[in-house]
N, CA, C and O atoms as a Tinker XYZ file with bonds, in Angstrom:
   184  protein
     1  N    120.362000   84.460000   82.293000    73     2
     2  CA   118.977000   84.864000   82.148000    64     1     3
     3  C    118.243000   84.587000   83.457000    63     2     4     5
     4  O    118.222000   83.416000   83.837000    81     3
     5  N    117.611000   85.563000   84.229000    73     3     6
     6  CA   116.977000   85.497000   85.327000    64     5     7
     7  C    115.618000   85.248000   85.415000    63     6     8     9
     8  O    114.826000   86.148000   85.134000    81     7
     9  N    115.070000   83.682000   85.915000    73     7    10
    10  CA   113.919000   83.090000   86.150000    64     9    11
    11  C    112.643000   83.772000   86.184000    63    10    12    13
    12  O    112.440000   84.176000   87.329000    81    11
    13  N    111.971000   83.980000   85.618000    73    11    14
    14  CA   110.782000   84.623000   85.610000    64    13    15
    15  C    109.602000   84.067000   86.964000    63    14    16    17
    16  O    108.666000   83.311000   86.705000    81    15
    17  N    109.849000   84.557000   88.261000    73    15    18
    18  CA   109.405000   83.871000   89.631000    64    17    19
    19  C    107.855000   84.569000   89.984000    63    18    20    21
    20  O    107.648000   85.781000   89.922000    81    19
    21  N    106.744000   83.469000   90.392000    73    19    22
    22  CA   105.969000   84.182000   91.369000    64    21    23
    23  C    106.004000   84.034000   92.529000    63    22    24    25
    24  O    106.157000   82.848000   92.822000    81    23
    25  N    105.939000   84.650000   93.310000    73    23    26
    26  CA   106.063000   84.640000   94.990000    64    25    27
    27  C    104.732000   84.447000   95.509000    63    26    28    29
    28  O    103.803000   85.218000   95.270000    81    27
    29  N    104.597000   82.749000   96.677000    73    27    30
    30  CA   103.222000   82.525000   97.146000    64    29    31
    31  C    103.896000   83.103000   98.904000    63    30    32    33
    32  O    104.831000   82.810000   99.649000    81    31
    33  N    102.544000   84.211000   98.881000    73    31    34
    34  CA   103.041000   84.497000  100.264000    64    33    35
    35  C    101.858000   84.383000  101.341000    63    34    36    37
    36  O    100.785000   84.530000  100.755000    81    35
    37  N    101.700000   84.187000  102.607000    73    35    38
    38  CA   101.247000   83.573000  103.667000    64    37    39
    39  C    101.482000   84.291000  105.234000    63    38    40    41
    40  O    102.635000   84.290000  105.664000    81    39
    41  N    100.839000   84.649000  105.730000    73    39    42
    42  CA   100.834000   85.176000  107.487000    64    41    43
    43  C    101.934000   86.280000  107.011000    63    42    44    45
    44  O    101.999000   86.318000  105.782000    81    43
    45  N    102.556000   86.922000  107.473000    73    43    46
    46  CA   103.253000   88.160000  107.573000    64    45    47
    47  C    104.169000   88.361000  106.655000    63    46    48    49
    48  O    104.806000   89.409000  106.556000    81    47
    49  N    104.347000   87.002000  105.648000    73    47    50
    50  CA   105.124000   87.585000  104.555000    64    49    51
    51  C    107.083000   87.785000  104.766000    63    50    52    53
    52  O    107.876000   88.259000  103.953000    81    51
    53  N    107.259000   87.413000  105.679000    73    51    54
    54  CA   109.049000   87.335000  106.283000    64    53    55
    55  C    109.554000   87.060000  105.206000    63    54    56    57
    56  O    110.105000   87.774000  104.367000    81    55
    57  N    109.225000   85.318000  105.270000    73    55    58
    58  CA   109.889000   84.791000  104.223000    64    57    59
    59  C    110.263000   85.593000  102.525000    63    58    60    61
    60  O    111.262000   85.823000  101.845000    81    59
    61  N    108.647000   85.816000  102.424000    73    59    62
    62  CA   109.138000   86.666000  101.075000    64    61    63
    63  C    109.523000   87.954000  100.998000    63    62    64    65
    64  O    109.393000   88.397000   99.857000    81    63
    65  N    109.767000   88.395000  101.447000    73    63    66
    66  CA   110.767000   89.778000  102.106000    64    65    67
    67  C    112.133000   89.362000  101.664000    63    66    68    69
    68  O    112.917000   89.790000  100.817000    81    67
    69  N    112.149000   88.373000  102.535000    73    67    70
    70  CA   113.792000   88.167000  101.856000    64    69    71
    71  C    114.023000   87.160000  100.884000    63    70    72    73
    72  O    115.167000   86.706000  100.843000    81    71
    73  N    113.422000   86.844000  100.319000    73    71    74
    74  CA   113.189000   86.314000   98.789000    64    73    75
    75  C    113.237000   87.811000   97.942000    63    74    76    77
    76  O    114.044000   87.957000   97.024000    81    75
    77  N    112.688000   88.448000   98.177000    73    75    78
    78  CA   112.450000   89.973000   97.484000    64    77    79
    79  C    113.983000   90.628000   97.401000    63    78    80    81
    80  O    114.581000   90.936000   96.370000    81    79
    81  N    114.436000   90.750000   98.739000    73    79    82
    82  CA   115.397000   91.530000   98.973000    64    81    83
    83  C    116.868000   90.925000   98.479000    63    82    84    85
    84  O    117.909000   91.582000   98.467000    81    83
    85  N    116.724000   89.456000   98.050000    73    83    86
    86  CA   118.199000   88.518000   98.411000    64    85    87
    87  C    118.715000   89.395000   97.138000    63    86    88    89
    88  O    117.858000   89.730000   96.320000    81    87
    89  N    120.103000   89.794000   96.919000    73    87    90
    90  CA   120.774000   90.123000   96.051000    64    89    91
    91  C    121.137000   88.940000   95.106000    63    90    92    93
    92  O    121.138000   89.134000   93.890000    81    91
    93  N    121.509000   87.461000   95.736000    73    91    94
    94  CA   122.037000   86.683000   95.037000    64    93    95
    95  C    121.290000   85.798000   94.384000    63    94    96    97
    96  O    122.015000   84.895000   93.967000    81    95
    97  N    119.907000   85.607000   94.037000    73    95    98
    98  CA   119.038000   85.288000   93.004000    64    97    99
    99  C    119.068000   85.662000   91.941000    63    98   100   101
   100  O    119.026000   86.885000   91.809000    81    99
   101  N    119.147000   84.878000   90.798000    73    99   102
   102  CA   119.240000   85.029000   89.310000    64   101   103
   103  C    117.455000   85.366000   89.060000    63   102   104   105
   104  O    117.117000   84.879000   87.980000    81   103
   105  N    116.588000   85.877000   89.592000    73   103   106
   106  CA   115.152000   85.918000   89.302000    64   105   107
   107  C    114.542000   87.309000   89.581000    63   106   108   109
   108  O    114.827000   88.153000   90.430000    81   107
   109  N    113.368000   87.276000   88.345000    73   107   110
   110  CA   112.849000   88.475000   87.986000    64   109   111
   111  C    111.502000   88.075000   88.738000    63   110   112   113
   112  O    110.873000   87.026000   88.600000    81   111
   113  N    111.160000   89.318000   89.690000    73   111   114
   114  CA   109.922000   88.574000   90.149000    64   113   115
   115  C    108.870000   89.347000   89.614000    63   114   116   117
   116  O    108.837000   90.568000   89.769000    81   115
   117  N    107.785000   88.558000   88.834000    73   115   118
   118  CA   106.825000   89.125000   88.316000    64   117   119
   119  C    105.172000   89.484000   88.689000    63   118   120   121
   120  O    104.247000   90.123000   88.189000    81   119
   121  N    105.483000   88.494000   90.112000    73   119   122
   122  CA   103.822000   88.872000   91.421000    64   121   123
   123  C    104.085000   88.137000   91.916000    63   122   124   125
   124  O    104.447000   87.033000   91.507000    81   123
   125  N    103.955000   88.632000   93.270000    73   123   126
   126  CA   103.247000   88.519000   94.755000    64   125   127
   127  C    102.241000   88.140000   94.668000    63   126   128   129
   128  O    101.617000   88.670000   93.749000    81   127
   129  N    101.569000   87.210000   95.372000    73   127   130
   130  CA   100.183000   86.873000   95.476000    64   129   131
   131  C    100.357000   86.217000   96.893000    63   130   132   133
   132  O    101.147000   85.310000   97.157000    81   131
   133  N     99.413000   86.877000   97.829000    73   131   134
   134  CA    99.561000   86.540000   99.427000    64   133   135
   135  C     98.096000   86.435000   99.938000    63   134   136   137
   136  O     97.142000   87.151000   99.633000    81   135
   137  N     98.137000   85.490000  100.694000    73   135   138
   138  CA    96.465000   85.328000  101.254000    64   137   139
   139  C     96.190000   86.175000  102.370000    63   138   140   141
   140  O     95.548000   85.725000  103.319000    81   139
   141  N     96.650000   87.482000  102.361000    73   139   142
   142  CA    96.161000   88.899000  103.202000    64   141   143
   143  C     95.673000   89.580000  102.505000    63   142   144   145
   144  O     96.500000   90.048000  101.722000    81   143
   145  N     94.557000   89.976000  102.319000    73   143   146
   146  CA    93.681000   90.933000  101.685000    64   145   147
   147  C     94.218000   92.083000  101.338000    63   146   148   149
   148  O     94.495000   92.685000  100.300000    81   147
   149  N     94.335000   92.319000  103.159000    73   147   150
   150  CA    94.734000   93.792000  102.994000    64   149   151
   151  C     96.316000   94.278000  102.891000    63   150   152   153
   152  O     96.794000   95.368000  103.205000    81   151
   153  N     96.965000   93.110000  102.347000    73   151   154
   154  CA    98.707000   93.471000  102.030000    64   153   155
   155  C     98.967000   94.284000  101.635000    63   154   156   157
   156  O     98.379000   94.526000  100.582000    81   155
   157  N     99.904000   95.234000  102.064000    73   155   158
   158  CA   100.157000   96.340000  101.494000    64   157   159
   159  C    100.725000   96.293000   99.797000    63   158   160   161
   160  O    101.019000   95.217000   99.276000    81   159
   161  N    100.807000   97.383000   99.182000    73   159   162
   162  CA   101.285000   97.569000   97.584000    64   161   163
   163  C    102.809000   97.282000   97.954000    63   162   164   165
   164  O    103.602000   96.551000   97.360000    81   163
   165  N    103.035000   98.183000   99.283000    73   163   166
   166  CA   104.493000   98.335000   98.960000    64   165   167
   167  C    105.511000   96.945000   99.329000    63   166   168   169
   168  O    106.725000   96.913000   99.530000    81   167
   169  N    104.667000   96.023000   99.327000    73   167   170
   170  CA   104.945000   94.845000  100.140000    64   169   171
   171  C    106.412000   94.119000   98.667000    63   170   172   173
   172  O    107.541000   93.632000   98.723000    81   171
   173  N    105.782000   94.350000   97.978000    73   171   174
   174  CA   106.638000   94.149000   96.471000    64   173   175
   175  C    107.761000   95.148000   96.408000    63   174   176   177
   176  O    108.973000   94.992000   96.558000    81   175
   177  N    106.915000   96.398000   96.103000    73   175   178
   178  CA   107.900000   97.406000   95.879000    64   177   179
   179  C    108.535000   98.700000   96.773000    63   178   180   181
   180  O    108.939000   99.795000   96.382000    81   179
   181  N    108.466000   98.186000   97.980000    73   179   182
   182  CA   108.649000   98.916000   99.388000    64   181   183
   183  C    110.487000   98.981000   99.392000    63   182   184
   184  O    111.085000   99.489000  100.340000    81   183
């Protein structure tokens, strides 16, 4: 059963990129929440 995760994201977001992208996480990510206003949508689902 895969972790129900929120992602805290910060300055350009790298890190959670590849939190997003890792194949080998057992986790469902259910929001992004990043202190850039103007973050893109596709920043999740890009």
């Amino acid at each position: 059963m895969a972790y129900r995760t929120i992602i805290l994201a910060s300055g350009a977001g790298t890190l959670a990129r590849v939190i997003i992208d890792a194949d080998d996480l057992d986790i469902e990510i259910v929001a992004v929440i990043s202190d850039q206003g103007d973050a893109p949508r596709d920043y999740l689902y890009g």
